[in-house]
N, C-alpha and C positions, 0 to 999 in steps of 0.2 A: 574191411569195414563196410564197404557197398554190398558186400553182400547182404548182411545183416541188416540194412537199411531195408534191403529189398524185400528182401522175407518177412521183414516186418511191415512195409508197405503191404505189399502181397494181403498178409494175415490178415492188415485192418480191414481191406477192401471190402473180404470175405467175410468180416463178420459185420460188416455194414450192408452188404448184402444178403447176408439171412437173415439180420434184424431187420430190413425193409420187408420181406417173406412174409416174417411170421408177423409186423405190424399191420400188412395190406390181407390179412386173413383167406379168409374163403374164397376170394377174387382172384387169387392166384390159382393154377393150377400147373402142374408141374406137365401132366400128361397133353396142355394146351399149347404151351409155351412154344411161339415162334411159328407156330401153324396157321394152315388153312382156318382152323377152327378157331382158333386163336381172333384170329381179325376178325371173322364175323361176330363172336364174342365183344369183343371191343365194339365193331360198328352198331352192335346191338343196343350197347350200352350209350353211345353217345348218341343216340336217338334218343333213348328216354330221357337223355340228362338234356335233350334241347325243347324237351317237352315238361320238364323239371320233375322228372319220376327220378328214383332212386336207381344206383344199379342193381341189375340181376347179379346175384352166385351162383358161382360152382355147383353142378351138385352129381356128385360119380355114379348113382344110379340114373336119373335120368341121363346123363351122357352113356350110359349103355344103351340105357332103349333107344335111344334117339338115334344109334348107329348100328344098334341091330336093325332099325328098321330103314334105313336107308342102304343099309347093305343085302337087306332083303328087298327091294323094291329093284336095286340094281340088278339084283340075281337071278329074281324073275321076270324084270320085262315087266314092270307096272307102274304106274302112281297115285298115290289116294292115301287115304287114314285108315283104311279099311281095309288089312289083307286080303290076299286070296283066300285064307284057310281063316279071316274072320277076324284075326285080331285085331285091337282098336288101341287106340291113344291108352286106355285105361287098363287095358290087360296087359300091355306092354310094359308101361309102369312101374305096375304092381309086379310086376311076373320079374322084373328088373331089380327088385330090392328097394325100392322106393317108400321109407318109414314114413307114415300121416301120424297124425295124435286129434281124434276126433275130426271134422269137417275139412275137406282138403279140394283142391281145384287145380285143373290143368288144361294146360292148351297146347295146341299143336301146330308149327305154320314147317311148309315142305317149300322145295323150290327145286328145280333141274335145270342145267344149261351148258353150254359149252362157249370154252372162249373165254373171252372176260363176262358174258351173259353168266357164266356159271364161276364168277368169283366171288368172295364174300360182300364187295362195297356193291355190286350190282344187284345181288340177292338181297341185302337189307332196301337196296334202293325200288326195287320190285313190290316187296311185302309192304313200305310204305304208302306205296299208291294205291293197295288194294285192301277197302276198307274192311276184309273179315281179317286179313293180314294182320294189319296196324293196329287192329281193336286188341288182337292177343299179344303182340309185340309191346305197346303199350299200358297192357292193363295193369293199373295199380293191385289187382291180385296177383301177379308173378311176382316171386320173390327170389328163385332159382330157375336155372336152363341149363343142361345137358346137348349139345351140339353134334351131333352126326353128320360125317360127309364120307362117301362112296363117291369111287372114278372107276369110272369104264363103260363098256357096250351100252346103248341105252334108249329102245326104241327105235334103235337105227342111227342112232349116233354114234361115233368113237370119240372116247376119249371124253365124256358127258359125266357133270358132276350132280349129284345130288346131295342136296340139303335135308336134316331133319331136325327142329330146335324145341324141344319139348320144355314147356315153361308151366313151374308150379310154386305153390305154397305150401308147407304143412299147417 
């Protein structure tokens, strides 16, 4: 008989855990979950919400771009919005599968570090002191962000994280 209890414990857990899933929507992401990306995510959000903004979503294109390019910027020894070979917050994007429907806006905020310097609550804590940071972090035009993070060599660091959080709206 304990068995059967159990299993059916077990069962209900599970679907009390994928009814929480599919009710918390687009805020979930399965590919985020328990990560680096993850907390900054979070720390993102509890910024805005003490600023009384809405939170950001998910959004799987922008999370490519945003880790192509920070896996590009690790790769070659740079940092900026601005490739070597030119690409931009905007080509990246698009070039990422990022669907608009008429007028659409995006922003870009980057951060490097190592250490706790380069952990999620220090990087939010960074981008809020610095008002081009905070203006995109907060703007009531992000509605979505795509999170990128790269580790390794970087400038002459080991073991140096980079941040890319590409924030949009359709």
């Amino acid at each position: 008989m304990g068995g059967i209890v159990n299993h059916v414990r077990i069962r209900s857990v599970v679907i009390v855990v994928l009814a929480a899933l599919l009710v918390a929507g687009p805020t979930v992401a399965p590919a985020y979950a328990s990560t680096a990306r993850h907390r900054l995510f979070v720390y993102i959000n509890r910024a805005r919400a003490r600023h009384g903004l809405p939170p950001v979503g998910h959004c799987r294109s922008l999370h490519l771009a945003a880790q192509r390019h920070s896996s590009n910027m690790i790769s070659r020894d740079y940092f900026g919005h601005t490739s070597p070979t030119g690409s931009t917050l905007y080509s990246r994007v698009l070039q990422a599968g990022f669907v608009h429907h008429g007028s659409w806006w995006a922003g870009e905020t980057l951060a490097w570090g190592t250490g706790t310097y380069g952990s999620p609550r220090h990087t939010v804590r960074m981008w809020m002191h610095s008002a081009e940071h905070r203006a995109i972090l907060l703007s009531a035009n992000a509605k979505l962000v795509g999170i990128g993070r790269a580790r390794g060599s970087f400038l002459g660091y080991y073991g140096a994280v980079v941040w890319t959080a590409d924030f949009a709206h359709r």
